[in-house]
C-alpha positions as MATLAB code, in Angstrom:
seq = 'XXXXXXXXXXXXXXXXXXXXXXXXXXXXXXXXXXXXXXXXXXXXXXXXXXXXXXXXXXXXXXXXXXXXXXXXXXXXXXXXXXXXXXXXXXXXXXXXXXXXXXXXXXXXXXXXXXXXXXXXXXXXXXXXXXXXXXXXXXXXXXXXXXXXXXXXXXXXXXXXXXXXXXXXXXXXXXXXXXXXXXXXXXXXXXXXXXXXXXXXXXXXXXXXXXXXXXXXXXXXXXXXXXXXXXXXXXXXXXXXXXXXXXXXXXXXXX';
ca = [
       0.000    0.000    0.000;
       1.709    3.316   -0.778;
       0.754    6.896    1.048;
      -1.272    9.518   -0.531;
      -1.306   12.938   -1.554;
      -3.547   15.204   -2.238;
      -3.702   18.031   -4.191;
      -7.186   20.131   -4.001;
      -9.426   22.899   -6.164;
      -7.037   22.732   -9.216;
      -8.719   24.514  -11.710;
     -10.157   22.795  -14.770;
     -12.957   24.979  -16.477;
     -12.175   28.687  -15.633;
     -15.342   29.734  -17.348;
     -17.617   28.257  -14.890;
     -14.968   28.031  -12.033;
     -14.767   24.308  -11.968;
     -12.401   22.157   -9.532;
     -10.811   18.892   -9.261;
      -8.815   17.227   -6.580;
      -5.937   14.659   -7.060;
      -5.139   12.017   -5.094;
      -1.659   10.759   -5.929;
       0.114    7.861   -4.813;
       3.486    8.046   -3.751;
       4.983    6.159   -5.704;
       7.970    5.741   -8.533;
       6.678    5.290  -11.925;
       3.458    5.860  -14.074;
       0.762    5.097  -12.049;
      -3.344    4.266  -13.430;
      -5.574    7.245  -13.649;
      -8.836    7.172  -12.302;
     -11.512   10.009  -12.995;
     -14.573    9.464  -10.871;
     -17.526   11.494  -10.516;
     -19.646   11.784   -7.908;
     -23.087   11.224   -7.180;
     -26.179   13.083   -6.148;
     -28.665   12.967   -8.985;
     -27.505   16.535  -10.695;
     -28.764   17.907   -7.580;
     -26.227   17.603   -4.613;
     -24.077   20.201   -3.716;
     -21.468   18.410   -1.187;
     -19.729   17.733   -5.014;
     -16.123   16.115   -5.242;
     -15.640   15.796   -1.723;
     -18.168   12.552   -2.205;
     -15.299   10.735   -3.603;
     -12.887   11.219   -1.274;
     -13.138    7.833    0.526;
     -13.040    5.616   -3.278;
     -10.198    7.390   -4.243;
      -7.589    7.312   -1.213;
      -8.406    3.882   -1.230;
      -7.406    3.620   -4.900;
      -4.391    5.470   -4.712;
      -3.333    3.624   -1.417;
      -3.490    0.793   -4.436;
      -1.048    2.798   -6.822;
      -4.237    4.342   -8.810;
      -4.115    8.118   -9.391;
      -7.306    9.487   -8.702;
      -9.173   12.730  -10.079;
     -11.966   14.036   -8.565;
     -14.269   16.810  -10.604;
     -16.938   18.786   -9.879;
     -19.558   19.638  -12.409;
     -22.139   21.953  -12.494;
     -25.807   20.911  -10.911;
     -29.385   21.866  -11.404;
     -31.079   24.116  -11.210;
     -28.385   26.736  -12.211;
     -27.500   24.108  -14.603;
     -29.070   22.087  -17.366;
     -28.538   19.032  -19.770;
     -26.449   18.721  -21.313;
     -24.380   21.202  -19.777;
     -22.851   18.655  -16.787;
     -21.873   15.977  -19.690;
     -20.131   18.792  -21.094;
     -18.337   19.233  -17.861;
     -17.200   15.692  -17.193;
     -15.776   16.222  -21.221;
     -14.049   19.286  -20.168;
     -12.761   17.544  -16.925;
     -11.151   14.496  -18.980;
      -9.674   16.636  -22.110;
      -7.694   18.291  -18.934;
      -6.605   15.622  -17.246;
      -5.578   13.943  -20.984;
      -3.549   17.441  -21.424;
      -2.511   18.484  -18.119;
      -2.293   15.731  -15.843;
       1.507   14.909  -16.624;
       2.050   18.201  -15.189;
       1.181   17.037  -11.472;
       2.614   12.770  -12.151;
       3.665   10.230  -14.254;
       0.402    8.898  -15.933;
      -0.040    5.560  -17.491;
      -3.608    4.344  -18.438;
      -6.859    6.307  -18.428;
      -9.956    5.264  -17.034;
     -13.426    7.073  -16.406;
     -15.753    6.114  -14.268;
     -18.595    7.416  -11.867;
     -20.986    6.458   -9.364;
     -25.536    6.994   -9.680;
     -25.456   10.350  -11.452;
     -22.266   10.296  -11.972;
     -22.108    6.784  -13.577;
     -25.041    8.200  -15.864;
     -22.742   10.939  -16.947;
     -19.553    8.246  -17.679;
     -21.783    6.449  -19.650;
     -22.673    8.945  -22.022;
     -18.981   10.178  -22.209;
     -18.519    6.813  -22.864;
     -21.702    5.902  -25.793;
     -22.323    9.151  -27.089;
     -18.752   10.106  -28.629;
     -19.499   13.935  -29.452;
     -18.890   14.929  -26.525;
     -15.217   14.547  -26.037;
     -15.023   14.380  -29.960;
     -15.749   18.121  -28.793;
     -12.061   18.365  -27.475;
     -10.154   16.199  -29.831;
     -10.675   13.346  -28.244;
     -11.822    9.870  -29.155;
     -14.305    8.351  -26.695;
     -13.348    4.806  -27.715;
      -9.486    5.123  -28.133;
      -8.520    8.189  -25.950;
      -9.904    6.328  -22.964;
      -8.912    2.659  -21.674;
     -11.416    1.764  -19.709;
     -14.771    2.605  -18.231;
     -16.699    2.088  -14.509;
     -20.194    2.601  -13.726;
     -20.889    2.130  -10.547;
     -25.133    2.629  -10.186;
     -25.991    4.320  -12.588;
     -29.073    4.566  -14.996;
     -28.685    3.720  -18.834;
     -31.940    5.014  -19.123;
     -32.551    8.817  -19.015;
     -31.772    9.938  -15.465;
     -34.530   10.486  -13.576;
     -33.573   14.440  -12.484;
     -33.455   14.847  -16.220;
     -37.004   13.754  -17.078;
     -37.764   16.078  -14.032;
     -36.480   19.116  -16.006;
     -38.522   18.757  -18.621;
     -41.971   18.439  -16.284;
     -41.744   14.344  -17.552;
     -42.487   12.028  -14.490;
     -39.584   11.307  -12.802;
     -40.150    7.568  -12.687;
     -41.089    7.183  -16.252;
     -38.492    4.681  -17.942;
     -37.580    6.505  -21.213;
     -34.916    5.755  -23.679;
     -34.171    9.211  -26.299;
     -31.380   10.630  -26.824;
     -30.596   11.793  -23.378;
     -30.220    8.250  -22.776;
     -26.593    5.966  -22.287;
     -28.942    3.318  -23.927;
     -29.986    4.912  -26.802;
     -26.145    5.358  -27.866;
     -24.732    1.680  -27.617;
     -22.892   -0.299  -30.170;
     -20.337   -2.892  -30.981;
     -16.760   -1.254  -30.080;
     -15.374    0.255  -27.512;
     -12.634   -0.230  -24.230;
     -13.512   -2.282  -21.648;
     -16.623   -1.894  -19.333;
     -16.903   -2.440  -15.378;
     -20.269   -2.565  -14.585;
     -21.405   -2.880  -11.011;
     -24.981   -2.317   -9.383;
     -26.048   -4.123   -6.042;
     -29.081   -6.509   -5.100;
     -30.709   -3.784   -2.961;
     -30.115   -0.526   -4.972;
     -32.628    1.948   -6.386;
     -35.933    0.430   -7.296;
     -35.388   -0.554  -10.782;
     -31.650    0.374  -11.247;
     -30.542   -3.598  -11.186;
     -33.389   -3.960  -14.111;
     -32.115   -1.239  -16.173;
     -28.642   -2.185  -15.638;
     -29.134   -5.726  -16.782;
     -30.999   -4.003  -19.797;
     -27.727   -2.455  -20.514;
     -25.549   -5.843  -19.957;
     -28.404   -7.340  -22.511;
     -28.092   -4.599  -24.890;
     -23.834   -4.854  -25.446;
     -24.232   -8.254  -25.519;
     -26.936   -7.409  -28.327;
     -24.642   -5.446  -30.125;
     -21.884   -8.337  -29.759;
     -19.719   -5.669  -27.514;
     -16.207   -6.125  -28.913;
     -14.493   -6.129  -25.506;
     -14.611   -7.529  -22.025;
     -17.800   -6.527  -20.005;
     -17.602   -7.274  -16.373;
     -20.597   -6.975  -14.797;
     -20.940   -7.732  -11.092;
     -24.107   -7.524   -9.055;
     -22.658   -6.779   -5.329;
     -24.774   -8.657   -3.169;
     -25.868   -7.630    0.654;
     -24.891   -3.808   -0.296;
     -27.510   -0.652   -1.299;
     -26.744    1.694   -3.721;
     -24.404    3.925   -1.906;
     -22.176    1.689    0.963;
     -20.473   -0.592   -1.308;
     -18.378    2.690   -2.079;
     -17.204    3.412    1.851;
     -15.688    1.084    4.684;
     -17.789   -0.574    6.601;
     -18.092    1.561    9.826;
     -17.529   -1.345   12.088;
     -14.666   -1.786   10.435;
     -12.793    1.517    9.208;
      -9.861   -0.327    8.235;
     -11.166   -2.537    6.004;
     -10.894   -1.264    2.416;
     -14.363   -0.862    0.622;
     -16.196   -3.426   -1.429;
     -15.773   -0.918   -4.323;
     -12.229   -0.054   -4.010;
     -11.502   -3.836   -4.327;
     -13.559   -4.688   -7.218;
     -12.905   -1.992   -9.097;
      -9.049   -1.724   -8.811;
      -8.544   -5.221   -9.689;
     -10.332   -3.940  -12.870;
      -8.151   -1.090  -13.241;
      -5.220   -3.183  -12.444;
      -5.827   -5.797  -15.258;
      -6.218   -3.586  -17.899;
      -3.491   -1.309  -16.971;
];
């Protein structure tokens, strides 16, 4: 296990004064890069900060960790917080060598957050936006939780009923085909009413489209939608359900 350092509020977007926070392992070498984004359903304004736990426990693994923040409703729209996730990764492609040695990419997020990876991820205009391919420039992607369908919070924008299951545009779904980097797909046995359904619609769906590359999806079993992501708090030391799995995918494909 290696210490960790962290570097906080670096400035990524200057138009909208967005942050991100490293956390660096202290190591020799290129290490992984992680960039995770947080949860909250568009709505939450405790922002990077949610991440904190995930990624020391990564880099304590030798995985450089970024943390962005994003805009959120209502002062904020669709697509404007996809945008900022594209913004976030462009910088880290340019800029992160500044800060560390950088091997492998990877992009990843957690509920809202995993909605917003997955359309980074599916719907390629959006880093095509800053020269950047969504199936080449990145090496891997992790969603942790989040809905393939059009996010709830998003339907709720538009005065649509927030539990109607849609599938436009807006939606990760709507986007998938055959090619891409490897997928790491987790959702638990007790999350969000009907986010273990939708995610198995996604699994269904690549397989559909004969998804060139490795798709590991894991249903964590005994966890809800958010714990799998923390230490247990009888046992603090313990490193997280989610740090585990999803290092050893970082790991193998780094």
């Amino acid at each position: 296990m290696y210490s960790v350092k962290a570097l906080k509020d670096i400035c990524y977007d200057s138009e909208h004064d967005l942050l991100l926070d490293l956390y660096l392992p202290e190591k020799d070498g290129p290490c992984p890069v992680f960039v995770f984004f947080h949860g909250g359903g568009f709505e939450d304004y405790r922002q990077k900060d949610m991440g904190e736990p995930l990624s020391r426990e990564l880099a304590a693994q030798g995985i450089l960790c970024v943390n962005p923040a994003y805009r959120h409703y209502p002062k904020a729209r669709f697509p404007d917080y996809i945008e900022d996730g594209a913004a976030a990764v462009a910088w880290v492609k340019k800029h992160l060598g500044e800060y560390a040695q950088t091997g492998k990419l990877f992009v990843g997020g957690h509920s809202a957050g995993g909605y917003l990876a997955m359309l980074l991820c599916f719907d390629g205009h959006y880093l095509a936006g800053h020269g950047m391919d969504a199936k080449t420039g990145v090496d891997g992607y992790i969603f942790a939780s989040g809905q393939p369908t059009t996010h709830f919070n998003i339907l709720k924008e538009d005065g649509t009923d927030p539990r109607a299951v849609m599938i436009d545009h807006r939606a990760p779904l709507y986007h998938v085909r055959g090619d891409g980097p490897p997928l790491q797909i987790l959702c638990t046995d007790n999350d969000i009413r009907n986010r273990l359904v939708q995610t198995q619609l996604l699994v269904g769906t690549l397989e559909h489209f004969e998804y060139a590359s490795e798709v590991d999806f894991r249903v964590l079993e005994g966890y809800g939608h958010n714990n799998y992501l923390f230490p247990d708090e009888k046992r603090p030391e313990t490193p997280s359900c989610g740090s585990r799995v999803i290092g050893e995918f970082i790991k193998k494909h780094s």
